[in-house]
ROBA-987167 format. One record per residue (C-alpha): residue in three letters; x, y, z negated. Coordinates in Angstrom, 2 decimals. Layout:
BEGIN
tornu ALA; u X; v Y; w Z
...
//
This chain:
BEGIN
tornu UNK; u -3.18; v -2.90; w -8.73
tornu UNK; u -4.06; v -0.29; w -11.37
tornu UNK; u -6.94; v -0.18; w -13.12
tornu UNK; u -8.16; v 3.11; w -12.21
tornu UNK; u -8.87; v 4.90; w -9.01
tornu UNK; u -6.11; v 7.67; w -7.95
tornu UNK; u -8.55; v 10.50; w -8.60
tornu UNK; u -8.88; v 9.13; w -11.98
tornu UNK; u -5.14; v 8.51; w -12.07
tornu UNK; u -4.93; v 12.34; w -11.66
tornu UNK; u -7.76; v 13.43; w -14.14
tornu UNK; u -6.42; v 11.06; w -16.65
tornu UNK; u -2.94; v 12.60; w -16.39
tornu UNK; u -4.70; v 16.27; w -16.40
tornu UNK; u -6.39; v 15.49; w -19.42
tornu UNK; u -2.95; v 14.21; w -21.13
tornu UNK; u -1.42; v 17.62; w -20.14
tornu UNK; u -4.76; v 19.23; w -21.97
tornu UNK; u -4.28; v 17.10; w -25.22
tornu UNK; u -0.47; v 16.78; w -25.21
tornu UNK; u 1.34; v 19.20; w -23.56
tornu UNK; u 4.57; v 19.33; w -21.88
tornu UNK; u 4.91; v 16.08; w -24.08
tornu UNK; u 2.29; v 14.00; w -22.16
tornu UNK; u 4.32; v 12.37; w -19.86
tornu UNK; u 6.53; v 10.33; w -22.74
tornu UNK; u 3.29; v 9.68; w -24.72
tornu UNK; u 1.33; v 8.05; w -21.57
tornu UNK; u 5.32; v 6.63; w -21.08
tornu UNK; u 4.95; v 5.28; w -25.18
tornu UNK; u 1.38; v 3.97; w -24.19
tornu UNK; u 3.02; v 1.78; w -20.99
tornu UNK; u 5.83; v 0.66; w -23.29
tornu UNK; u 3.56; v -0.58; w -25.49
tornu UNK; u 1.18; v -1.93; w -23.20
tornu UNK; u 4.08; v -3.98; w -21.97
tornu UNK; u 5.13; v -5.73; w -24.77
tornu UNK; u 1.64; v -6.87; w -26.06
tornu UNK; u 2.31; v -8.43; w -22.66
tornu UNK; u -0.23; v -6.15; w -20.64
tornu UNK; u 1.48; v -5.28; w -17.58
tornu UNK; u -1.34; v -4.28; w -15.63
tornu UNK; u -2.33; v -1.69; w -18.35
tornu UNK; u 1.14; v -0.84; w -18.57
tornu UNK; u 1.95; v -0.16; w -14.97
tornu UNK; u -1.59; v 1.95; w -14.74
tornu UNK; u 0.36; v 4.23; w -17.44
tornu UNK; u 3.37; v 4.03; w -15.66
tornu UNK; u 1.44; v 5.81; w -13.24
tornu UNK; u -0.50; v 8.03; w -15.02
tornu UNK; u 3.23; v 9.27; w -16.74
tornu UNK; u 4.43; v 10.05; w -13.09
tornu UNK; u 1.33; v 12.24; w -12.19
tornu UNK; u 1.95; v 14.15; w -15.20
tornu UNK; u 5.14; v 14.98; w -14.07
tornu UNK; u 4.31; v 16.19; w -11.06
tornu UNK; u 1.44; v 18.15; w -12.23
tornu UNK; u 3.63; v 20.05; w -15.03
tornu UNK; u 6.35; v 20.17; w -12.49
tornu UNK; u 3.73; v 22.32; w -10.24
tornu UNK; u 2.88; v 24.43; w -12.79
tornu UNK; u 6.40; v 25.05; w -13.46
tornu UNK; u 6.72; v 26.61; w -9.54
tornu UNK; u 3.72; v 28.64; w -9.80
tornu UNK; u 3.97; v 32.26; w -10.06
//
């Protein structure tokens, strides 16, 4: 279970977007890798997560006109 609700899931990723760009998705990816092996994998699977919304929130900016 993540650590975070799914709206903050969503703001989190949002504000990765705001600080990093099209890159945000492989730094909150680095941040889960990392998180796994210091042998955190509930902090890593909340960045897993938080690596996906990003994706889909640059990927709908991508479609808007």
């Amino acid at each position: 279970m993540p650590l975070l609700s799914d709206a903050d899931l969503w703001r989190t990723a949002d504000i990765m977007i705001d600080s990093h760009g099209s890159n945000a998705p492989a730094v909150a990816t680095g941040w889960a890798e990392w998180l796994e092996a210091s042998g955190d994998e509930e902090g890593a699977a909340t960045w897993q997560l938080i690596a996906q919304r990003c994706e889909a929130l640059l990927n709908e900016e991508g479609t808007r006109q």
